[in-house]
N, C-alpha and C positions, 0 to 999 in steps of 0.2 A: 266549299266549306263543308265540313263532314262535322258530325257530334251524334255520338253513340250509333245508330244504325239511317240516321238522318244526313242525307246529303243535299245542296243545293249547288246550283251551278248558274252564273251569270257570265253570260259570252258577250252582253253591253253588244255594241255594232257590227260585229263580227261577222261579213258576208259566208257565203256558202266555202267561197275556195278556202278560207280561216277556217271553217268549222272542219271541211276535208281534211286538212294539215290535223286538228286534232283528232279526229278518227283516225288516221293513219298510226300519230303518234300513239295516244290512248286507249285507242278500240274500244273495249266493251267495259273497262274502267273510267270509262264518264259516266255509268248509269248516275241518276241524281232522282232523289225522291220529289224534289221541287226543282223546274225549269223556268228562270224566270226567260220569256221570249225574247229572242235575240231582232235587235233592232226594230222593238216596240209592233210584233207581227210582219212585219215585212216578208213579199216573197222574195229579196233578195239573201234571208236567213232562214232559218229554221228546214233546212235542206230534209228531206224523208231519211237520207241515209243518216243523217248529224241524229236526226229525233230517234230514229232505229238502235245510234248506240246509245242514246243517254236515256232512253226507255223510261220519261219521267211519270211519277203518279200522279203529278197535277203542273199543269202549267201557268203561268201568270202573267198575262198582259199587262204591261203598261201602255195606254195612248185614252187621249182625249176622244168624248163623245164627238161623231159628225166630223171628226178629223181630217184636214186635206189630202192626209197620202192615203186616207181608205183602210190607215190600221185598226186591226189583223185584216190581212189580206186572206182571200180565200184558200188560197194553196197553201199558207201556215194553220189555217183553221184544221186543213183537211191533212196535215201533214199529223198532227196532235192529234185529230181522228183514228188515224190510220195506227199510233202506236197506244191506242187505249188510255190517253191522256186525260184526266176532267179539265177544262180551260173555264178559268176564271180572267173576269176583264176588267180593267179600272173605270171604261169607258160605261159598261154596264151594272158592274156592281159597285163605283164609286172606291173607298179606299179600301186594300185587302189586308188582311193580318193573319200569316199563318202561325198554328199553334201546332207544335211536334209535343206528344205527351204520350205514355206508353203506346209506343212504337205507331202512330197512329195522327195522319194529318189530319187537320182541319183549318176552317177558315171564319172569318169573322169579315162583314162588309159595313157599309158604312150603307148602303143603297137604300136601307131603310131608316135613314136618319137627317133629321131637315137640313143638314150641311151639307147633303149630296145632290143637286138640283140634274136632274136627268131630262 
C-alpha cells in the first residue's frame, strides 16, 4: 500500500524462500515505511536479507502476550535490529494505531489503557 511518500507492506505468512522470490523480483523497491512482521515474528520470516530490502522505519508485531510459539522470535527481533527498525508489539503495547501525517510516523497504544491487561 503506498499513499503520498507512505508505504506499508504485509507479507501475512510468507516463509523466508517467499520473501527471496520477492527480493529477487522486487529488490530494493519493497522499501516500506511500516513493516507489518511476517508470520506474527517468526524465525521462519522476516529473513535479514527480506528486512535489508524493505529497509522499514518501524516494524509491527502482531502475537499475544506469553504466546506458545515464543512470538517475535529472537532472530526476527535481531533482524529489525540490524536494519535500524523501531519494533512495536501488540504483545507489549496492547493495540497499535499508526498515524502517517506530514511525512512523519507515529504510533498510539492501547498499553496504557484498562482494556489492555498485560
Amino acid at each position: 500500500f503506498t499513499a503520498g511518500n507512505f508505504r506499508f507492506l504485509d507479507t501475512g505468512d510468507a516463509e523466508a524462500d517467499a520473501e527471496q522470490r520477492l527480493v529477487d523480483t522486487y529488490g530494493p523497491t519493497l522499501h516500506a515505511t511500516l513493516f507489518k512482521a511476517g508470520h506474527h515474528g517468526s524465525y521462519t520470516s522476516n529473513s535479514l536479507t527480506f528486512m535489508q530490502a524493505v529497509r522499514p522505519e518501524a516494524v509491527a508485531v502482531s502475537c499475544g502476550l506469553h504466546n506458545d510459539y515464543g512470538h517475535p522470535h529472537r532472530a526476527a527481533l535481531q533482524n529489525y535490529a540490524e536494519v535500524g527498525a523501531e519494533v512495536w508489539r501488540t504483545d507489549l503495547e496492547g493495540s497499535l494505531t499508526f498515524i502517517w501525517q506530514d511525512n512523519t510516523l507515529n504510533v498510539e497504544t492501547s498499553a496504557d489503557s484498562a482494556d489492555f491487561a498485560a
